[in-house]
PDB file of N, CA, C and O in Angstrom:
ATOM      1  N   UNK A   1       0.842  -1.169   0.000  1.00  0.00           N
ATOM      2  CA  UNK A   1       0.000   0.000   0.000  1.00  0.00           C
ATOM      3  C   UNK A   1       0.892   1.238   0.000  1.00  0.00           C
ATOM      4  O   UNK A   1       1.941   1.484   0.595  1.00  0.00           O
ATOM      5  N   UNK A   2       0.155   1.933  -0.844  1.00  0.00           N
ATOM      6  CA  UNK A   2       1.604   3.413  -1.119  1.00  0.00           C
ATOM      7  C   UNK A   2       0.364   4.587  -0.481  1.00  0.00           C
ATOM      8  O   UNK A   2      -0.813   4.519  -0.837  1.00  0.00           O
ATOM      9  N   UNK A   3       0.869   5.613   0.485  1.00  0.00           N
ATOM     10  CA  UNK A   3       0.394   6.600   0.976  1.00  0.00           C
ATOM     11  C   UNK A   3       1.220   7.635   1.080  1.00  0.00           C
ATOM     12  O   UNK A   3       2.449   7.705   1.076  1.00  0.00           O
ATOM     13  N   UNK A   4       0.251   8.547   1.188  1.00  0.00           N
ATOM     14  CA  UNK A   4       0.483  10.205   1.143  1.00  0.00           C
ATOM     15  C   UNK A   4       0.564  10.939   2.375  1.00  0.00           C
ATOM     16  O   UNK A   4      -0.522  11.250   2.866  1.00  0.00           O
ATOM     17  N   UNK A   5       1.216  11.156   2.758  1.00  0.00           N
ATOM     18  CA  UNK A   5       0.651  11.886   4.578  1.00  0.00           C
ATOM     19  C   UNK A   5       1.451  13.572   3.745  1.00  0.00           C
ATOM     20  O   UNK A   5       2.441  14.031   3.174  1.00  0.00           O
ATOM     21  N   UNK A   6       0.377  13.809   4.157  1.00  0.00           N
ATOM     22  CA  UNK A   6       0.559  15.633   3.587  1.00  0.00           C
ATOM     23  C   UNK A   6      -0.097  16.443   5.419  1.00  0.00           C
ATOM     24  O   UNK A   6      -1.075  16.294   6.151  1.00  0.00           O
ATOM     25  N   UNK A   7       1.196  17.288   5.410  1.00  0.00           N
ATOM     26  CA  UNK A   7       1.047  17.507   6.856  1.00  0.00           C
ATOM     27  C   UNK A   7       1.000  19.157   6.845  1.00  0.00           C
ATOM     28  O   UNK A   7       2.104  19.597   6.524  1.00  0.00           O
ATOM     29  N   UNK A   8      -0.068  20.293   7.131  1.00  0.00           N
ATOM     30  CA  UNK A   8       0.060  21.292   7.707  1.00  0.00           C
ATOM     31  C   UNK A   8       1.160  21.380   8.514  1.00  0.00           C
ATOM     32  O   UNK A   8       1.333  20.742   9.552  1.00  0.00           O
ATOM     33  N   UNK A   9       2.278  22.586   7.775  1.00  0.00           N
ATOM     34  CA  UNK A   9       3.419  23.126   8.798  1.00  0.00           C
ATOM     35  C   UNK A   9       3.223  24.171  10.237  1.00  0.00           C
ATOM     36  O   UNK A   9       4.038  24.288  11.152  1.00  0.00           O
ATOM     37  N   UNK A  10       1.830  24.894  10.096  1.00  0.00           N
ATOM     38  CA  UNK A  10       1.860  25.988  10.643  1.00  0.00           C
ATOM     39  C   UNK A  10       2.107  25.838  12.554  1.00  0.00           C
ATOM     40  O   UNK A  10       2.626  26.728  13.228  1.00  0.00           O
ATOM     41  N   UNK A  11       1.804  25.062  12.879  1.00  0.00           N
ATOM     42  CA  UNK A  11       1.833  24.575  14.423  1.00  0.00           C
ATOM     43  C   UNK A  11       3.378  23.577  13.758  1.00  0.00           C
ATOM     44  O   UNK A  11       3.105  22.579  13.090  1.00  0.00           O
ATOM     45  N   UNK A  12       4.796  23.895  13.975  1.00  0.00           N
ATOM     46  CA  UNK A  12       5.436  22.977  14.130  1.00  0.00           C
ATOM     47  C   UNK A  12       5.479  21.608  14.895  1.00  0.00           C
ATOM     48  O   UNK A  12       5.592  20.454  14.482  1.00  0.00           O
ATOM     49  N   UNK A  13       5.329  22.228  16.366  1.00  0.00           N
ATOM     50  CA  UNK A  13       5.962  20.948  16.649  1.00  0.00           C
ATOM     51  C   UNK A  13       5.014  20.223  17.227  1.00  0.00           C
ATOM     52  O   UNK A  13       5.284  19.273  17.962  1.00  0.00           O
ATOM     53  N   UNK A  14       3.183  20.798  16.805  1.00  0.00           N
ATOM     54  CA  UNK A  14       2.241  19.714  16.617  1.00  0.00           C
ATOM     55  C   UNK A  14       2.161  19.513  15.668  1.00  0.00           C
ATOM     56  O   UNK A  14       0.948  19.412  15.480  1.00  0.00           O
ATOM     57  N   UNK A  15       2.873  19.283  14.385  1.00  0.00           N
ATOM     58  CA  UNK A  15       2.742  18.529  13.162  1.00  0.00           C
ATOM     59  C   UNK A  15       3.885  17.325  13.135  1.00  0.00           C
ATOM     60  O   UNK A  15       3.862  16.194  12.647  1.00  0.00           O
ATOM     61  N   UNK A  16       4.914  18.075  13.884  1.00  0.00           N
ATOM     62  CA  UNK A  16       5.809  16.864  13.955  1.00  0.00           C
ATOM     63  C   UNK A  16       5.737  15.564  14.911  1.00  0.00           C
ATOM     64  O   UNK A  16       6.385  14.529  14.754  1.00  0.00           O
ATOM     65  N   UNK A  17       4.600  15.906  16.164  1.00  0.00           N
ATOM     66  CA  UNK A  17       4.210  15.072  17.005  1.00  0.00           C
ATOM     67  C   UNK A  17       3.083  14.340  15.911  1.00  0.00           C
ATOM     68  O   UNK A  17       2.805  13.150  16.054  1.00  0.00           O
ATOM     69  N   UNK A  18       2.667  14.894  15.168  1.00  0.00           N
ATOM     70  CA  UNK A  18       1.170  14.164  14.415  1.00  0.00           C
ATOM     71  C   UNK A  18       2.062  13.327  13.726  1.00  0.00           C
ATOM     72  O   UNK A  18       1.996  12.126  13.986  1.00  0.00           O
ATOM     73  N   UNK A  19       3.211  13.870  12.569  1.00  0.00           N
ATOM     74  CA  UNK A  19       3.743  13.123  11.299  1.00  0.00           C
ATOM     75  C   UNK A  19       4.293  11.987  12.618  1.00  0.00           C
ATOM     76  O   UNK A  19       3.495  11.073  12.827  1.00  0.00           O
ATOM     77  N   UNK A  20       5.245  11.989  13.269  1.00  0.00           N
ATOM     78  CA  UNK A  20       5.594  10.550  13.952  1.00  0.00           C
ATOM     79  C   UNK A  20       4.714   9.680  14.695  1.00  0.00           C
ATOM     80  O   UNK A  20       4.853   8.471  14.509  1.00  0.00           O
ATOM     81  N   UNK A  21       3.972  10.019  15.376  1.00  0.00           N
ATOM     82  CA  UNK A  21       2.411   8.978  15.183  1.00  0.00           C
ATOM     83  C   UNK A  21       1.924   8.157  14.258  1.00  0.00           C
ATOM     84  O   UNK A  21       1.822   6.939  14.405  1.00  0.00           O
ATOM     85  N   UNK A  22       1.495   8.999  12.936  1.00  0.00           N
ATOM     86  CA  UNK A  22       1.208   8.599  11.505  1.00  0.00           C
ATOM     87  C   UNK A  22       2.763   7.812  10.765  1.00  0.00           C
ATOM     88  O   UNK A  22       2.793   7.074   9.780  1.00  0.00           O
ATOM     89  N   UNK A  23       3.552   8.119  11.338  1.00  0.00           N
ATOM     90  CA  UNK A  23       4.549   7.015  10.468  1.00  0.00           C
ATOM     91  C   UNK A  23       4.892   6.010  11.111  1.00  0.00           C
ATOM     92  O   UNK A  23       5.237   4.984  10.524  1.00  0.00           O
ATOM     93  N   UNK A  24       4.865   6.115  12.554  1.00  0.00           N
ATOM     94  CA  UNK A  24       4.697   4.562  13.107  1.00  0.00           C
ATOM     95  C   UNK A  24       3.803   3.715  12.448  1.00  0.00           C
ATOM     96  O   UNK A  24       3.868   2.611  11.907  1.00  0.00           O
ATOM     97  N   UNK A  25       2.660   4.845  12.724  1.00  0.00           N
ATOM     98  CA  UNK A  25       1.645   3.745  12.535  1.00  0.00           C
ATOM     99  C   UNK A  25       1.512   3.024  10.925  1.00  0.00           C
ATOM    100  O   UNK A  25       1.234   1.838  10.747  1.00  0.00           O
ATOM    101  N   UNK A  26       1.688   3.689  10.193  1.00  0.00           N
ATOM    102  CA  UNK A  26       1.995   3.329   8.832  1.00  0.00           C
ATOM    103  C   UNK A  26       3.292   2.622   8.279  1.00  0.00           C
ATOM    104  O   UNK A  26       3.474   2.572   7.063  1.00  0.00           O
ATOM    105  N   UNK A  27       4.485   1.898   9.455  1.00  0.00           N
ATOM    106  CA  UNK A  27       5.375   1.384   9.109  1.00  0.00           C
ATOM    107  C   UNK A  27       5.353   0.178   9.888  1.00  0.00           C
ATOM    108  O   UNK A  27       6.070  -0.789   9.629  1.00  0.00           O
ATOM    109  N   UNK A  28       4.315   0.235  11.099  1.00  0.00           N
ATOM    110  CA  UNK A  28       3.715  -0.973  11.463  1.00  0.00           C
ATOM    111  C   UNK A  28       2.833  -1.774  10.798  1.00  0.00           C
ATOM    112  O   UNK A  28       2.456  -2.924  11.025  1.00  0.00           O
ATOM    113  N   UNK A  29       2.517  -0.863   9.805  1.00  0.00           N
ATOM    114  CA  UNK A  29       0.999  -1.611   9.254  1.00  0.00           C
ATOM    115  C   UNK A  29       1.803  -2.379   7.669  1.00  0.00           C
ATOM    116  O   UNK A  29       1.182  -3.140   6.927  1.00  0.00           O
ATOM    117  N   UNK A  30       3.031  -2.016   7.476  1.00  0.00           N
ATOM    118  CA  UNK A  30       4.121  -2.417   6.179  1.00  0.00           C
ATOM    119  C   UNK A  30       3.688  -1.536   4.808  1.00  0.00           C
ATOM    120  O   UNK A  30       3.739  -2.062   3.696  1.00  0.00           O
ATOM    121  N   UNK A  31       3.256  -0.137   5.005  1.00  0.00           N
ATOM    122  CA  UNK A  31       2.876   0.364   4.301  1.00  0.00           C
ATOM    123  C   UNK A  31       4.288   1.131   3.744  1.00  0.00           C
ATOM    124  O   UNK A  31       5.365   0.996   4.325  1.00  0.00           O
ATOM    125  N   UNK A  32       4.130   1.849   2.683  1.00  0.00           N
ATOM    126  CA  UNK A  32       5.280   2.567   1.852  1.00  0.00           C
ATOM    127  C   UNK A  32       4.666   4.048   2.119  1.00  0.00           C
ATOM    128  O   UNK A  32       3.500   4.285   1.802  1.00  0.00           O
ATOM    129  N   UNK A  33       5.375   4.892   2.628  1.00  0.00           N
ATOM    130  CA  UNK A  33       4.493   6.200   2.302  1.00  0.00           C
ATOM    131  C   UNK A  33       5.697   7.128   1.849  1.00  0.00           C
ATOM    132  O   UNK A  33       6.872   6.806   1.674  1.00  0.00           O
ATOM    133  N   UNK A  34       5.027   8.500   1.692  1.00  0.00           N
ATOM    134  CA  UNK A  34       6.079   9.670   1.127  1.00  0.00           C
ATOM    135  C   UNK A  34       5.252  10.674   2.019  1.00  0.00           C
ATOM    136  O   UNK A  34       4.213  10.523   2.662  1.00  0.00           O
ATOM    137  N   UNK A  35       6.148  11.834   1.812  1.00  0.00           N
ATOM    138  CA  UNK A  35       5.513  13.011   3.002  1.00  0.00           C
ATOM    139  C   UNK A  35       5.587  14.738   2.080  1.00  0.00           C
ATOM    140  O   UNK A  35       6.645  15.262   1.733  1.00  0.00           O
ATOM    141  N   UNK A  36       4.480  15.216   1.896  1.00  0.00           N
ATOM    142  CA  UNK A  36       4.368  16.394   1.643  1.00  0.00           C
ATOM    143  C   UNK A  36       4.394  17.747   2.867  1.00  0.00           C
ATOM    144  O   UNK A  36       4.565  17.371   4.026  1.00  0.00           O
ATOM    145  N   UNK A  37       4.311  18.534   2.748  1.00  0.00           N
ATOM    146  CA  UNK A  37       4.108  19.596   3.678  1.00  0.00           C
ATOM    147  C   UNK A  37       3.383  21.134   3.096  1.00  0.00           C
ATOM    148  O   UNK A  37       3.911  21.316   1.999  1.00  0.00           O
ATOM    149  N   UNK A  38       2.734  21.905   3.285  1.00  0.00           N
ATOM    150  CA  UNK A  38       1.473  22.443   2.822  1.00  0.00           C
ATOM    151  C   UNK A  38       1.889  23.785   4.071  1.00  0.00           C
ATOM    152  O   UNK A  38       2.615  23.448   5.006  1.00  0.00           O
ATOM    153  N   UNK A  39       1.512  24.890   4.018  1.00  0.00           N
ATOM    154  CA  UNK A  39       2.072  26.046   4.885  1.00  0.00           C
ATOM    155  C   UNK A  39       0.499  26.036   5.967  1.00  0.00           C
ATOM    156  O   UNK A  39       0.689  26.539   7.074  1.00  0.00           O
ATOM    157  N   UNK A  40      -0.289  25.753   5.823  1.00  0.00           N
ATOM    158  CA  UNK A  40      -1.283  25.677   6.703  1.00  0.00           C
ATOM    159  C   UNK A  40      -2.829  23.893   6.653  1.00  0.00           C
ATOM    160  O   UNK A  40      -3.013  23.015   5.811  1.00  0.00           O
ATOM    161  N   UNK A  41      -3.520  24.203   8.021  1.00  0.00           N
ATOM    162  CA  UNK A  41      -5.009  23.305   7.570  1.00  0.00           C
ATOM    163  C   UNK A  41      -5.545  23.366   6.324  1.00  0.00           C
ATOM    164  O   UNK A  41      -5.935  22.347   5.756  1.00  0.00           O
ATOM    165  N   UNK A  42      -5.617  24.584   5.773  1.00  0.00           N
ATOM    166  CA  UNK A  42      -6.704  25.086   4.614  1.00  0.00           C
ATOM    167  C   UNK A  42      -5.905  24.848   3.316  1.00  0.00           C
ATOM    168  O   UNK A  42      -6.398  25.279   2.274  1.00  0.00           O
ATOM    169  N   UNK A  43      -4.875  24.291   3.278  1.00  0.00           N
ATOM    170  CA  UNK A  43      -4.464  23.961   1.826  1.00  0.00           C
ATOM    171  C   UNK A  43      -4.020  22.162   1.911  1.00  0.00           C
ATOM    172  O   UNK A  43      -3.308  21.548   1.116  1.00  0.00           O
ATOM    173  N   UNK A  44      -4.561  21.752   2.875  1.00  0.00           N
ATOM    174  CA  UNK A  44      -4.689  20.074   2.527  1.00  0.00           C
ATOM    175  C   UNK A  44      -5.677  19.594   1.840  1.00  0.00           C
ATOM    176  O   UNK A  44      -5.413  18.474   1.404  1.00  0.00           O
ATOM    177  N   UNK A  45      -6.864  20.037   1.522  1.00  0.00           N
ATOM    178  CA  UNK A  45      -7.839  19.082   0.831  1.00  0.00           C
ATOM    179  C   UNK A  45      -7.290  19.848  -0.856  1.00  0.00           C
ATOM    180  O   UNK A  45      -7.753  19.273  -1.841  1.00  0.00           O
ATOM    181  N   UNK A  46      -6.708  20.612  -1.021  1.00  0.00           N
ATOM    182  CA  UNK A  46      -6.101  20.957  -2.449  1.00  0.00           C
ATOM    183  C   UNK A  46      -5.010  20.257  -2.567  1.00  0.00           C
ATOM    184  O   UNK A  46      -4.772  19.742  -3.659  1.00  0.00           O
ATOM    185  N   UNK A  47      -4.049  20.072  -1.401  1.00  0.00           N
ATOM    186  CA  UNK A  47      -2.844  19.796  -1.921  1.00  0.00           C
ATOM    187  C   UNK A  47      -3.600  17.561  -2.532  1.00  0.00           C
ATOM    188  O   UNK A  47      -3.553  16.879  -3.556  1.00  0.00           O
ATOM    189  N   UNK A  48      -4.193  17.370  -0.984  1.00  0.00           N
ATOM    190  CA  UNK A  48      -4.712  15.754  -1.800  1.00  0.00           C
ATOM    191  C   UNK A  48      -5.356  15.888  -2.890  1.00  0.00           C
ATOM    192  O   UNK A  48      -5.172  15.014  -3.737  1.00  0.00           O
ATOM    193  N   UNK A  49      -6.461  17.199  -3.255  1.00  0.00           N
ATOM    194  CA  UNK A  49      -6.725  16.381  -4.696  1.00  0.00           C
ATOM    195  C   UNK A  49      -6.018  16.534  -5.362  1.00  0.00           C
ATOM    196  O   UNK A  49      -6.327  15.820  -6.316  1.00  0.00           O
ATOM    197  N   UNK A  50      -4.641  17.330  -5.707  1.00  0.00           N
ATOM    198  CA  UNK A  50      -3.677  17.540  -6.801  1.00  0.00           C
ATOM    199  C   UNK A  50      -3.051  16.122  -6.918  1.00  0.00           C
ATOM    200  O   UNK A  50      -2.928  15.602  -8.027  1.00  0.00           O
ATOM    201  N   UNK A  51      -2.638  15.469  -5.732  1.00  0.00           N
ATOM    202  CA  UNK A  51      -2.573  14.376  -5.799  1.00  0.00           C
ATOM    203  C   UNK A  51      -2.979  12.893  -6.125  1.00  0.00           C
ATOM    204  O   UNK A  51      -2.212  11.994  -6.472  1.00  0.00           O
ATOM    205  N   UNK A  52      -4.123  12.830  -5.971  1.00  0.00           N
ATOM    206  CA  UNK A  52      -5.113  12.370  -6.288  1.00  0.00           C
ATOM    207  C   UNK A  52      -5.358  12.251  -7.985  1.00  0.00           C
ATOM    208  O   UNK A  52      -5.824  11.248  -8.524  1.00  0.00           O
ATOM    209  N   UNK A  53      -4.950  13.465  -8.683  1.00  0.00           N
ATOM    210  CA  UNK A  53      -5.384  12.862  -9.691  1.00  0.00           C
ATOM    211  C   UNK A  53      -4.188  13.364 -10.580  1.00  0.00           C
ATOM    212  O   UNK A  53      -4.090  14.127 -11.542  1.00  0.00           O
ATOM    213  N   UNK A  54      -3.131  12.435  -9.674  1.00  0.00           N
ATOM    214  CA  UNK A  54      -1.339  12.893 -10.708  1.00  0.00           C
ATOM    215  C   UNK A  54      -1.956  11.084 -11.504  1.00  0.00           C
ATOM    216  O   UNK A  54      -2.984  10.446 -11.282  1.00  0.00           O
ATOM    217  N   UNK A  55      -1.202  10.897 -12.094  1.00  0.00           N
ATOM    218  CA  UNK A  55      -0.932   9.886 -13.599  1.00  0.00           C
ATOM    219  C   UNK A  55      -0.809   8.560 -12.530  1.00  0.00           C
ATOM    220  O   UNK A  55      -1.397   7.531 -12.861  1.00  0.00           O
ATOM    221  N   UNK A  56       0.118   8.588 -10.977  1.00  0.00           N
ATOM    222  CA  UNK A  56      -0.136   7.349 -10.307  1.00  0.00           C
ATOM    223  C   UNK A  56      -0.219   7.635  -8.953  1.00  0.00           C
ATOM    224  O   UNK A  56       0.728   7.709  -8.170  1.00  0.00           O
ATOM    225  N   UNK A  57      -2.046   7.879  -8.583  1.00  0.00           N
ATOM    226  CA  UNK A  57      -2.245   8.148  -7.361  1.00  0.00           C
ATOM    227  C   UNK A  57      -2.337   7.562  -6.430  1.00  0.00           C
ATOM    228  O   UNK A  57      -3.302   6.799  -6.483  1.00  0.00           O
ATOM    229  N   UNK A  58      -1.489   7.487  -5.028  1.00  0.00           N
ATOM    230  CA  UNK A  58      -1.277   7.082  -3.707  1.00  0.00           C
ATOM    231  C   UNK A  58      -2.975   6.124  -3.492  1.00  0.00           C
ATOM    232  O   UNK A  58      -4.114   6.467  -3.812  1.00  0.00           O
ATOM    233  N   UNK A  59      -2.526   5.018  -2.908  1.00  0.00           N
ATOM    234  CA  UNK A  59      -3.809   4.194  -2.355  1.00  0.00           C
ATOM    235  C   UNK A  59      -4.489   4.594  -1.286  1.00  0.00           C
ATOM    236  O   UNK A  59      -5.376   3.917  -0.766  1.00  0.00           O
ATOM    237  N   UNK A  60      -4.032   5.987  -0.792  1.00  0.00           N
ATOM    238  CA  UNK A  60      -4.860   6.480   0.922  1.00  0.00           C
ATOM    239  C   UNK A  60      -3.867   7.933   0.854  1.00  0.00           C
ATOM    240  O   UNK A  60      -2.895   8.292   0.190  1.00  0.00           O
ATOM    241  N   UNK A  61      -4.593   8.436   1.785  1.00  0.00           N
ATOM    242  CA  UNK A  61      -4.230  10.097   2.377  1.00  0.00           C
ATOM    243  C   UNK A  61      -3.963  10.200   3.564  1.00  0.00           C
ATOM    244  O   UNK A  61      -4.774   9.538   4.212  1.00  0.00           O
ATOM    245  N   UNK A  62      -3.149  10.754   4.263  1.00  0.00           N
ATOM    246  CA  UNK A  62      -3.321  10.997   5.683  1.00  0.00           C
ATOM    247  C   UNK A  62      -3.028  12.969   5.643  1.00  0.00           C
ATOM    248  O   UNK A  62      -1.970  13.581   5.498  1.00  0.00           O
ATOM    249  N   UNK A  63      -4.513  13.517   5.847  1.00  0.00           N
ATOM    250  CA  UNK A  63      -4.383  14.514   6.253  1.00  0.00           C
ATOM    251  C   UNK A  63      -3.898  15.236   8.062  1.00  0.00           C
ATOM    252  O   UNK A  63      -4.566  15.089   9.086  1.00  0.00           O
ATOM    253  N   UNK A  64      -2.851  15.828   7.954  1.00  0.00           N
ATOM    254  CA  UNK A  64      -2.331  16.076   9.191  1.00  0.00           C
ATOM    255  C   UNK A  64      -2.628  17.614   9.788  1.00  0.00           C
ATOM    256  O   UNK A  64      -2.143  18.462   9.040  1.00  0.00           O
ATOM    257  N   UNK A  65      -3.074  17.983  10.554  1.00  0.00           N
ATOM    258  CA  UNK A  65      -2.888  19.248  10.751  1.00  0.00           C
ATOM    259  C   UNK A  65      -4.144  20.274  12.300  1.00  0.00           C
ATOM    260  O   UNK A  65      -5.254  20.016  12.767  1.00  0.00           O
ATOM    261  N   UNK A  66      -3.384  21.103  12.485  1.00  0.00           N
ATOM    262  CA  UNK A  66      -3.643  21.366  13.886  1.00  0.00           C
ATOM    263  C   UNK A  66      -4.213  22.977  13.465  1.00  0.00           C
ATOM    264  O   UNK A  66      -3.655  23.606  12.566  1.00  0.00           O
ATOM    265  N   UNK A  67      -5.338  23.519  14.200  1.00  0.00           N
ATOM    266  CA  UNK A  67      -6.368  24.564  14.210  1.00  0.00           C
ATOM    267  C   UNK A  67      -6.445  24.736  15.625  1.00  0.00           C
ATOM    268  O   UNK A  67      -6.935  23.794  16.248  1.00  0.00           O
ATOM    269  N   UNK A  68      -6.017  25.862  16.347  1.00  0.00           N
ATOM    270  CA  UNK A  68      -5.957  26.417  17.676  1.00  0.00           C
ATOM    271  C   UNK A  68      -6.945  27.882  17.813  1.00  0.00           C
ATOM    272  O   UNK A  68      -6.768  28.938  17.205  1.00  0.00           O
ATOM    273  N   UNK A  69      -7.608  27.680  18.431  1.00  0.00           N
ATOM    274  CA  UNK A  69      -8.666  28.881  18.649  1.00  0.00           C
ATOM    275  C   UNK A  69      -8.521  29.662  19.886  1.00  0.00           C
ATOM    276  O   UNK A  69      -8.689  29.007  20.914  1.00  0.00           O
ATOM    277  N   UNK A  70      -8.230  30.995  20.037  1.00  0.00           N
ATOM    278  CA  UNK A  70      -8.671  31.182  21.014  1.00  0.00           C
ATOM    279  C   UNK A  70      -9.825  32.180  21.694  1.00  0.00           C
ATOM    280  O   UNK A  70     -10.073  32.106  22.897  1.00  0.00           O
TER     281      UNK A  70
END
């Protein structure tokens, strides 16, 4: 299985706590993945469909990314 984990940068070092979660868990499971990075939340569902419909698209997505309100 080949995957995509495309990770919102804007919260560093809750994206980097998310991406090593998501790659355990995806190197436990014997999956192959690759890793994008996107400058915020609001440009992941663009950056997957660009992906999505390249010539050989990834079998799954892992959207990553952190939204803090206050």
């Amino acid at each position: 299985m080949k995957v995509l984990i495309v990770e919102a940068r804007y919260h560093g070092s809750v994206a980097d706590a998310l991406v090593a979660g998501a790659k355990a868990a995806l190197e436990k499971g014997g999956a192959i993945f690759s890793r994008i990075s996107v400058p915020g939340a609001l440009e992941l569902p663009g950056a997957i469909a660009i992906a999505a419909g390249a010539d050989e698209p990834f079998d799954g997505y892992v959207a990553l990314g952190c939204l803090i309100g206050f």
